[in-house]
Every structure is written in C-alpha cells, then in structure tokens.
C-alpha positions as CSV (number, residue, x, y, z in Angstrom):
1,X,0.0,0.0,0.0
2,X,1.6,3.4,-1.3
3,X,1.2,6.6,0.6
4,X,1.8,10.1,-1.3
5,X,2.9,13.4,0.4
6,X,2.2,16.5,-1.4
7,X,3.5,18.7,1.3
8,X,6.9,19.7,-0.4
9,X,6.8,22.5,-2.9
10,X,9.3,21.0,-5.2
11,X,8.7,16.7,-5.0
12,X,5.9,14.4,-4.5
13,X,7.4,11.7,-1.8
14,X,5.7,8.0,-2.6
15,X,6.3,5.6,0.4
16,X,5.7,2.0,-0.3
17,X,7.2,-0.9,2.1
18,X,9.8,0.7,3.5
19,X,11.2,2.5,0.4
20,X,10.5,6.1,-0.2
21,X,10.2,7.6,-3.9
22,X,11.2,11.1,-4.6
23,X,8.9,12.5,-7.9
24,X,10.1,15.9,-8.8
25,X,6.9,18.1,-9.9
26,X,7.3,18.5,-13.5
27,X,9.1,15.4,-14.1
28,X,7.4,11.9,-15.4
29,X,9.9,9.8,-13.7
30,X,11.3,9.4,-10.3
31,X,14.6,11.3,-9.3
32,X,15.6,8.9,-6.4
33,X,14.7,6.5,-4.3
34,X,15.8,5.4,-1.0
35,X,15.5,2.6,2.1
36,X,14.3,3.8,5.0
37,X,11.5,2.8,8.0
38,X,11.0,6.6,9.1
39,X,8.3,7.0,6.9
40,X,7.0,10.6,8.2
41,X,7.7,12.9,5.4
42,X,8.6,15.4,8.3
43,X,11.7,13.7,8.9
44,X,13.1,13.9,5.1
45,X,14.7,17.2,3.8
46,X,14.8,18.1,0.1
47,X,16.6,21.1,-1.8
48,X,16.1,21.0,-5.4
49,X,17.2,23.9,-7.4
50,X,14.7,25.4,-10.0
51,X,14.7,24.7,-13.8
52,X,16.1,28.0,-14.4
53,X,19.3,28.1,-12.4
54,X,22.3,27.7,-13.8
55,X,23.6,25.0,-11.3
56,X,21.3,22.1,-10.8
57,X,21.1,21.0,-7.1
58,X,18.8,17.5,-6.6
59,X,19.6,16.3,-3.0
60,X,17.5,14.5,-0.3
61,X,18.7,14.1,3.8
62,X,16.9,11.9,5.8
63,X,17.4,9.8,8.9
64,X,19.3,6.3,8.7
65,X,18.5,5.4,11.8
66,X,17.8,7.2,16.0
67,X,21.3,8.3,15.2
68,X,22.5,8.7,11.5
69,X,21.6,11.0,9.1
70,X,22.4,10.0,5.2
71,X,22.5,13.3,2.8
72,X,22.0,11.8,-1.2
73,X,22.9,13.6,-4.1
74,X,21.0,12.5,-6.9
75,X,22.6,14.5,-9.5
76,X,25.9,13.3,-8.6
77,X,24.9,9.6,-7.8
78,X,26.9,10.0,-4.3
79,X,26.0,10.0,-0.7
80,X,27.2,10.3,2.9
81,X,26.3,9.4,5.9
82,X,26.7,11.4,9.3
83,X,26.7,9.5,12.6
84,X,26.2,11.4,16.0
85,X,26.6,9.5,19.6
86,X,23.2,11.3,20.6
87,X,19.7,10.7,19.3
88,X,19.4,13.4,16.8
89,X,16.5,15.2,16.7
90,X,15.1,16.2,13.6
C-alpha cells in the first residue's frame, strides 16, 4: 500500500514498504529512491534547485537510523552518511 505526500513545494514523496520515492513536480519519472522505515515525510529534507538556475542541485537528507543522518545527491549519484553519539532530533 503506497502513501503520497504533497506537502513539499518542489517533489511528491511516494512511500511504499519501506522505500521512499522522490517525484520531482514537472518530471514523469522518479529522481531517487531510497530505504528507509522513518516514513514521516517530516523527517526527510529536500533542496532542489529550480529549472532555471544555472547549477542544478537535486539532493534529499533523511534519517538512517535514531542516530544517523544519510544526505544523497541524486545528480551526482553519491552520498554520505553522518553519525552522531546522541539521538538526533530532527
């Protein structure tokens, strides 16, 4: 069972057994997807640049775990991951 969030400005996030899909509005096809069981679209942070400036930032944070935070750049094709002793609180 799929669950869309329409709450972001920029993408349309699709959840679906534990995997989250990231639509950009104005696209027909999805930009990234990604593995995660914090399915609250509260806890996921976009920034995607608009068609009309000149560098073309598509990336996507959202939390790993209690206490990791994994930052994707789906232009690019890389990621990282941020780990923190403490609970992070998002």
């Amino acid at each position: 069972k799929e669950k869309f969030f329409f709450d972001n400005p920029t993408v349309c996030m699709v959840f679906s057994g534990g995997e989250l899909s990231i639509i950009q509005y104005g696209e027909n096809q999805v930009i990234g997807q990604v593995r995660t069981e914090h399915m609250n679209p509260h806890l996921i942070s976009t920034r995607i640049s608009d068609q009309d400036e000149k560098i073309k930032i598509k990336k996507v944070a959202f939390l790993l775990d209690e206490q990791s935070v994994r930052i994707l750049d789906l232009n690019m094709n890389t990621d990282s991951t941020v780990a923190h002793n403490a609970r992070i609180d998002w």
